[in-house]
DRENBATI-724540 format. One record per residue (C-alpha): residue in one letter; y negated, z, x negated. Coordinates in steps of 0.25 Angstrom, whole numbers, padded with zeros to 4 digits, always signed. Each point is the difference from the previous one (the first is absolute). Example, Ala and Ser with C-alpha at 12.3 -4.5 7.8 and 13.67 -1.06 7.14 Angstrom:
<sites>
a+0018+0031-0049/s-0014-0002-0006/
</sites>
This chain:
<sites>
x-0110-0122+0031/x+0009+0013+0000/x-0008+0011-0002/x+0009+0013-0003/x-0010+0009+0000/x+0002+0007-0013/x-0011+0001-0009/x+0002-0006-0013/x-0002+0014-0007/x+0014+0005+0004/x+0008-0011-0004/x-0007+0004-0014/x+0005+0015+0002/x+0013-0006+0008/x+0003-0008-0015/x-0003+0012-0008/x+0010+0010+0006/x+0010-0011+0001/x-0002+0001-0016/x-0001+0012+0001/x+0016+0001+0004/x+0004-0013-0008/x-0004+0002-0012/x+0006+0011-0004/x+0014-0004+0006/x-0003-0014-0009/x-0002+0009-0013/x+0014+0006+0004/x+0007-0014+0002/x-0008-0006-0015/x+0007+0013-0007/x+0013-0002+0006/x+0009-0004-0012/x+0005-0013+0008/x+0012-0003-0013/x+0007+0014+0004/x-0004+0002+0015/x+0014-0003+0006/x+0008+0008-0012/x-0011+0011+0003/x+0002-0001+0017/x+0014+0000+0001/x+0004+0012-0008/x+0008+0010+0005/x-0011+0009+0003/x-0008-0010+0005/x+0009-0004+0011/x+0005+0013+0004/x-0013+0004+0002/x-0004-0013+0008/x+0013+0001+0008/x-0004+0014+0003/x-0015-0002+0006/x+0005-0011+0008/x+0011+0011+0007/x-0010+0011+0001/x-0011-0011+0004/x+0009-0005+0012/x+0004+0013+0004/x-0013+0007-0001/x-0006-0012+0009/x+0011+0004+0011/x-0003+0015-0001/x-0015-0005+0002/x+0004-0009+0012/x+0007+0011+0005/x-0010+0012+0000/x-0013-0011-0001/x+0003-0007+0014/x-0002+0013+0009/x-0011+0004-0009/x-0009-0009+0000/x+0004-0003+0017/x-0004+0014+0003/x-0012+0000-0009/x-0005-0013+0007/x+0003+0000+0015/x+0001+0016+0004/x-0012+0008-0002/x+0004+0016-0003/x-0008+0012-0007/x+0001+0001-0015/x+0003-0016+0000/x-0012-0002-0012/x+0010+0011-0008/x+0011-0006+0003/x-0005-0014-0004/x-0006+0007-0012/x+0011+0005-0006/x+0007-0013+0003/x-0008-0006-0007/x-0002+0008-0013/x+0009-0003-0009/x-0009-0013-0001/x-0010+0009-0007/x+0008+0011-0008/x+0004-0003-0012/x+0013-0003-0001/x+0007+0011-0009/x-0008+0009+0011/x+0009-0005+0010/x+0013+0001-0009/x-0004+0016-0003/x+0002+0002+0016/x+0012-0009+0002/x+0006+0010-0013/x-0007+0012+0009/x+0007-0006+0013/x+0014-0004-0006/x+0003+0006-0011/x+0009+0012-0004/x-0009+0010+0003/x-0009-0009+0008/x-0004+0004+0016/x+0014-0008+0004/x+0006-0002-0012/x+0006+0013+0001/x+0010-0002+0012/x+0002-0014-0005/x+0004+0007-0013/x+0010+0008+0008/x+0005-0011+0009/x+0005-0008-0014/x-0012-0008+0001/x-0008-0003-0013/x-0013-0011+0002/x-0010+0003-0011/x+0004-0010-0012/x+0008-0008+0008/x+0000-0014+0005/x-0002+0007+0013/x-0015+0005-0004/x-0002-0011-0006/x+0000-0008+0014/x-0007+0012+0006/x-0011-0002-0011/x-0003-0013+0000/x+0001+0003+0018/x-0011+0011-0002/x-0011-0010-0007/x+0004-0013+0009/x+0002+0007+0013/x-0016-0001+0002/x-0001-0015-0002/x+0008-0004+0012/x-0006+0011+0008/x-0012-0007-0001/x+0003-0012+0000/x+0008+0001+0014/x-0011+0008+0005/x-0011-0010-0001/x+0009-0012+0007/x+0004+0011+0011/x-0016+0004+0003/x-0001-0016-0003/x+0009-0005+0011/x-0004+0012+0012/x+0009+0004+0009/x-0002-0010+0013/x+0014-0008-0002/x+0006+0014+0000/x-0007+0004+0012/x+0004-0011+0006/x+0013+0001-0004/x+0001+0015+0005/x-0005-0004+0014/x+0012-0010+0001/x+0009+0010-0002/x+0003-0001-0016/x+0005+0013-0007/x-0007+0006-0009/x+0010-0003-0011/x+0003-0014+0006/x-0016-0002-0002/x-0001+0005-0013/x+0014-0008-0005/x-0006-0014+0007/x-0015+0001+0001/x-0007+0009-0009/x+0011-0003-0012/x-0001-0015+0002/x-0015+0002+0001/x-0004+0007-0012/x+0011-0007-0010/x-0008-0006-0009/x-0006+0013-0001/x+0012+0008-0003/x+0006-0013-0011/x-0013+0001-0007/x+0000+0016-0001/x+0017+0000-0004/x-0005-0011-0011/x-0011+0008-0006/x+0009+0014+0001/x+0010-0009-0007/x-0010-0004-0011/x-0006+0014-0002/x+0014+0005-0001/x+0003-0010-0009/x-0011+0007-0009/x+0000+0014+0000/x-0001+0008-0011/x-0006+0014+0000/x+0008+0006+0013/x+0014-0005-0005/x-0001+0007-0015/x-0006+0013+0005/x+0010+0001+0012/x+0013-0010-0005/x-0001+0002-0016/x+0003-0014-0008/x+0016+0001-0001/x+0005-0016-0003/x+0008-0003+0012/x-0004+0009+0010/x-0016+0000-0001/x-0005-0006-0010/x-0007-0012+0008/x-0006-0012-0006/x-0016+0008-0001/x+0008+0010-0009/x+0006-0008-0006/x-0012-0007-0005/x-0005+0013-0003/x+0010+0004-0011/x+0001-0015-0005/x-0016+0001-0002/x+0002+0013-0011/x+0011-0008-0007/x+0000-0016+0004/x-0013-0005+0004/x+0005-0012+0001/x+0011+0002+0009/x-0011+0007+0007/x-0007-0012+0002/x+0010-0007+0003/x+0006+0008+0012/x-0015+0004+0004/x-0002-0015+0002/x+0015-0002+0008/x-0006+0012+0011/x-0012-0007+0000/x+0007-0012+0004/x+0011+0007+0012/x-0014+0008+0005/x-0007-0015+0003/x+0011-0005+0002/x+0001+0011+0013/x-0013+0002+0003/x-0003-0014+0002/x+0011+0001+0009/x-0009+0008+0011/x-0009-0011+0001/x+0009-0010+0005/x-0003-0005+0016/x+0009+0007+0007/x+0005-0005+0014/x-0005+0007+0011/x+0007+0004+0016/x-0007-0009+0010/x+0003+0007+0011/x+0002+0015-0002/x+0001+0006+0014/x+0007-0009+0004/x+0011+0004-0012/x+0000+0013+0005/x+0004-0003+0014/
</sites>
């Protein structure tokens, strides 16, 4: 007999927030006007702003690799003084609203904002731009690979990069063929969930981008306007983000393939 060792309880709790998530999404998908859905998904509007989440999406993911990677390395393998702030602060636009976090993006790049100002001067406008609208969406997603990298780098240790140190690896050549190769699955699965909270933020990329059709009115705000006027092409477009988000989340959860002999890759 295979004995999982779960008590029969949670599996009750385990269907109920299942339901919990499901039902509602359900509900959306019985509302749906399924005789107009295509005419309602390919408008103008509706591709322009599909088009223009999957940019911004893309290029906010990068940013997030770019600025996320070294983050989350030097949070996980080198112990400093003010570490918990610095993780903290990371970590807090997961738990600030996120108009909060587009209010200090405007204080921050703005026209009169803390480096607006010379940016201003040098030519350089990024408040309601397509610019902000990347670094918004980078600003709420940026935590989400940070953790993620960090618990498959605390995961994994640091024994393969000892070893490889001690044979005379680089830093950087241990880094680019051990630790990297070690912790990919962990850093595919925080650039997919960055990607998918990107794909649907909201709050930061109005207060700090505006909604202007073409530049940064992205598929969230565009449901937004389409709810006051057209709650069906609401719907409708609400139903085809739900479909890219599983589409991509479900993409982290794929096996990925592992380096069977790390420090020996680095040497």
């Amino acid at each position: 007999m295979n004995y999982s060792g779960i008590p029969r309880w949670i599996y009750g709790l385990a269907v109920v927030g299942g339901l919990f998530v499901l039902l509602p999404l359900a509900a959306m998908v019985l509302k749906v006007d399924w005789t107009q859905f295509i005419p309602l998904v390919t408008s103008e509007s509706s591709l322009t702003a599909l088009g223009l989440s999957l940019k911004t999406s893309a290029a906010s993911t990068a940013l997030c690799l770019i600025l996320g990677i070294p983050l989350a390395i030097v949070l996980a393998r080198r112990p400093f003084r003010g570490q918990r702030f610095l993780r903290a602060f990371v970590l807090l636009p997961l738990v600030l609203p996120p108009v909060v976090g587009g209010i200090a993006l405007l204080y921050t790049f703005g026209r009169q904002g803390l480096l607006g100002k010379d940016l201003e001067l040098a030519g350089i406008q990024i408040a309601f731009s397509t610019t902000a609208v990347v670094l918004a969406q980078t600003f709420v997603a940026l935590p989400f690979l940070v953790v993620s990298l960090e618990g498959a780098l605390r995961t994994a240790g640091n024994r393969y990069e000892a070893v490889a140190a001690t044979l005379g690896a680089r830093p950087t050549t241990i880094l680019r063929r051990v630790t990297l190769p070690m912790v990919l699955p962990g850093v595919a699965s925080g650039a997919v969930l960055s990607f998918a909270r990107s794909l649907g933020e909201f709050g930061a990329t109005l207060t700090f981008a505006g909604s202007l059709q073409g530049v940064t009115r992205t598929l969230p705000l565009e449901i937004y306007l389409q709810r006051e006027t057209d709650p069906d092409a609401a719907v409708a477009l609400s139903l085809v983000l739900v479909a890219v988000a599983v589409i991509v989340v479900g993409l982290s959860y794929r096996r990925p393939r592992h380096a069977t002999t790390p420090v020996e890759a680095a040497v």
